[in-house]
VOGU-3710 file (C-alpha; in Angstrom, 3 decimals, decimal comma):
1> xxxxxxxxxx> 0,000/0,000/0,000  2,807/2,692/0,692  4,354/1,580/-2,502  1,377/2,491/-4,126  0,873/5,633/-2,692  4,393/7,118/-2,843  3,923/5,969/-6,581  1,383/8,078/-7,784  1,080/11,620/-7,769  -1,888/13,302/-9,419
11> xxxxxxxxxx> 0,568/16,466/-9,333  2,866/14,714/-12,033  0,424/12,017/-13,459  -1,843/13,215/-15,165  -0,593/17,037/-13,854  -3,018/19,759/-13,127  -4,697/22,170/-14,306  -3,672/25,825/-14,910  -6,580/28,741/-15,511  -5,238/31,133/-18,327
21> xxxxxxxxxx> -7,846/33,473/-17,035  -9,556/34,574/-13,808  -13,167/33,658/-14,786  -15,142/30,399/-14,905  -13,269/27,688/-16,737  -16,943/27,298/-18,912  -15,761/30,401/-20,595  -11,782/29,490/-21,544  -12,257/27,840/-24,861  -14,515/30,223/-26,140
31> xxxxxxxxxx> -11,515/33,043/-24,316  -8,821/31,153/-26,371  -10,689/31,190/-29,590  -11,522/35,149/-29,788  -8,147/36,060/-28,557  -6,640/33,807/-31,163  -8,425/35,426/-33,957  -7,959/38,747/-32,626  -4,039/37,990/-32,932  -4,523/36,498/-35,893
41> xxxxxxxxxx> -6,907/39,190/-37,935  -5,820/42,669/-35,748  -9,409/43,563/-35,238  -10,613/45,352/-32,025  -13,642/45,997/-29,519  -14,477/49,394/-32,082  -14,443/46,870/-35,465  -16,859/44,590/-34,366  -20,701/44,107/-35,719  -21,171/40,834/-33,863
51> xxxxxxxxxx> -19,468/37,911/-32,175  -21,407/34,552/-31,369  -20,196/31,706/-29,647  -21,938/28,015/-29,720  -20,700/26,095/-26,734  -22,337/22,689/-24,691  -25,706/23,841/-22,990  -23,067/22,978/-19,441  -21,514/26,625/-20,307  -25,015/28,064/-20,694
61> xxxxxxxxxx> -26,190/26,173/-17,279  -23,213/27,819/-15,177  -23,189/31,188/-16,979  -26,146/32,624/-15,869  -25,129/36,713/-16,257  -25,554/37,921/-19,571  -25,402/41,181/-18,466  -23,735/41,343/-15,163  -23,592/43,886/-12,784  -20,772/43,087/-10,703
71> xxxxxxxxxx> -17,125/41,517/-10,824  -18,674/38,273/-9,447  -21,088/37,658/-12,013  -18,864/39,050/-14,696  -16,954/35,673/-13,996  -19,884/33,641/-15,086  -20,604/35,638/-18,016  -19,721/35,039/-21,304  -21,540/37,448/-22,695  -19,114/39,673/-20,377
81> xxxxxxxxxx> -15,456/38,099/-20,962  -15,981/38,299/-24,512  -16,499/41,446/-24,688  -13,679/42,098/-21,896  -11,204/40,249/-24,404  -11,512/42,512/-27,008  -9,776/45,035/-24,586  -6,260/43,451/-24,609  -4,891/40,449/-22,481  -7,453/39,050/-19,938
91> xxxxxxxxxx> -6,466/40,258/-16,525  -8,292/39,655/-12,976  -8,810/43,471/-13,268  -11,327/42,728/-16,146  -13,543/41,094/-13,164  -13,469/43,971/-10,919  -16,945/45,884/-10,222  -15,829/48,954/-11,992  -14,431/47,045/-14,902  -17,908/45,101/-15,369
101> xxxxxxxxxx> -19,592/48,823/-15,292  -17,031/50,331/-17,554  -20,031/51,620/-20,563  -16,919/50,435/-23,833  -17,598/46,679/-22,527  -21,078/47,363/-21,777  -21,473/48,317/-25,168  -20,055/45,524/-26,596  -21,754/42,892/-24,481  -25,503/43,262/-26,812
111> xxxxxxxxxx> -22,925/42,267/-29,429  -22,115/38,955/-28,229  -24,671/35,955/-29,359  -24,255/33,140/-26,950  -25,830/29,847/-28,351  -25,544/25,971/-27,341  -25,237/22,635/-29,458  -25,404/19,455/-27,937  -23,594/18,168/-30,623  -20,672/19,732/-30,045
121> xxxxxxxxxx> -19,405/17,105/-26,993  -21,483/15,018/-24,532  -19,656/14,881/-21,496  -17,384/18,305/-21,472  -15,875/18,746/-18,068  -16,232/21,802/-16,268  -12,233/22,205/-17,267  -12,614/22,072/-20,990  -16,068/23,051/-22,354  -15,736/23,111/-26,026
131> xxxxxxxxxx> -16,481/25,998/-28,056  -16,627/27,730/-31,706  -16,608/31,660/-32,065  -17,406/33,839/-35,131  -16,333/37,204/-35,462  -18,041/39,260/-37,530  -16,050/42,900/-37,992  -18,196/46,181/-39,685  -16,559/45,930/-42,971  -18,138/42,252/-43,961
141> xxxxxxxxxx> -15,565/39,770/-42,600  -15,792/36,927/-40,838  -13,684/34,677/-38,743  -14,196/31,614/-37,177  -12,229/29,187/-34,667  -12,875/26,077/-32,166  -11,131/25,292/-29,568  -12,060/21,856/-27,664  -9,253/22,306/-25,150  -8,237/25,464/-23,457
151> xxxxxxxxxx> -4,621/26,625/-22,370  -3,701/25,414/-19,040  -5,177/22,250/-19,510  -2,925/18,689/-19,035  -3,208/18,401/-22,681  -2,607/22,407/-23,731  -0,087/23,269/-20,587  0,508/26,798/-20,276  4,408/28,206/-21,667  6,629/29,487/-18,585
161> xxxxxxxxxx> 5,735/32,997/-20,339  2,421/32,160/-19,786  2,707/31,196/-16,029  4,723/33,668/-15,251  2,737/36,550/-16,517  -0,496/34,217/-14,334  1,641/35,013/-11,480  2,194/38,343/-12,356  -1,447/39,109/-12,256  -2,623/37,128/-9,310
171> xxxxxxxxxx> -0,128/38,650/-6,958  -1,071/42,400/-5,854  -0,781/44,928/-8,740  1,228/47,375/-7,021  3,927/44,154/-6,261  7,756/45,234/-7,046  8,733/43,574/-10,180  11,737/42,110/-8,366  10,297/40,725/-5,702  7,433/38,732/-8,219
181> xxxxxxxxxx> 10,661/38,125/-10,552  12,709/36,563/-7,355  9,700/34,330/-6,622  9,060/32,921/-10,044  12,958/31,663/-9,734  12,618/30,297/-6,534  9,501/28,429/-7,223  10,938/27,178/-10,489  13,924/25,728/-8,770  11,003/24,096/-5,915
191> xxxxxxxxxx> 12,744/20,765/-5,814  16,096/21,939/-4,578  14,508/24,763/-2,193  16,149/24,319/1,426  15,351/27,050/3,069  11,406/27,239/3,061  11,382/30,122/5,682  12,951/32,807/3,016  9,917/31,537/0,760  7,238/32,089/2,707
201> xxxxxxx> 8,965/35,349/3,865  9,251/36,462/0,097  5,697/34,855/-0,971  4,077/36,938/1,733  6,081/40,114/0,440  4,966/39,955/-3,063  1,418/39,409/-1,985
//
């Protein structure tokens, strides 16, 4: 039995899961796509007529707030973090109460259709909820991308850019860049770390 258990280590095998963004994870393939063709085409919030996404009826079930009124429901909108995305890279600030009321996303967030099909999986996880957006810009063109599995997950893991920027953000904005930049090498080199005091001390300073 201690064999066993000293043997397996969800951790490593399969590995976990990283969020790419601070809202619910019914919401990051649909994230991924838009951003994706945004990157791709160079279009922004001002050149858009319409953007609809078709995802499982799970997203629809557990994003209740088409048009949400606070940070907290703007995480279970994706009427709301599509329209966020158009604004740049997805922050935690994006799900603050004043970013939710800001009137540019407002007016973007009529312009989102949100739509289910069964057909697209039938039995998505609350980790990786498939989903295809279309955006369609003022001047008549149209792009369209799926995305079944979102950065972060076992299968998509995140690039050390991409994890350190997630640390970046989740730490407190006014954080010294030195301090965050010490504590990204420290917990990259975890396996060697001997003195677990200085950590904590330099976790709880960057926080």
């Amino acid at each position: 039995m201690q064999a066993a258990l000293a043997d397996s280590w969800d951790l490593l095998t399969p590995g976990i899961a990283l969020k790419r963004y601070g809202a619910c994870g019914c919401t990051h393939c649909a994230l991924d796509a838009l951003i994706s063709l945004k990157q791709t085409h160079g279009f922004k919030g001002g050149d858009i007529e319409t953007i609809e996404c078709v995802s499982h009826p799970l997203a629809k079930k557990v994003l209740q707030h088409a048009r949400p009124d606070t940070g907290l429901q703007g995480k279970f909108s994706m009427e709301h973090s599509l329209a966020a995305a158009l604004d740049g890279m997805l922050t935690l600030a994006h799900y603050e109460d004043a970013a939710v009321q800001r009137e540019d996303v407002r007016r973007l967030v009529p312009r989102v259709r949100f739509v289910v099909d069964e057909a697209l999986e039938s039995s998505p996880s609350a980790d990786a909820v498939p989903a295809i957006v279309t955006a369609r810009l003022r001047d008549g063109r149209a792009f369209r991308e799926r995305v079944d599995v979102p950065l972060g997950d076992r299968r998509r893991p995140l690039s050390d850019a991409d994890r350190r920027q997630k640390l970046a953000t989740c730490v407190a904005l006014g954080a010294d860049v030195a301090a965050v930049d010490a504590l990204w090498n420290r917990l990259e080199r975890l396996d060697g770390e001997n003195d677990w005091r200085a950590l904590w001390t330099l976790a709880a300073q960057v926080a």
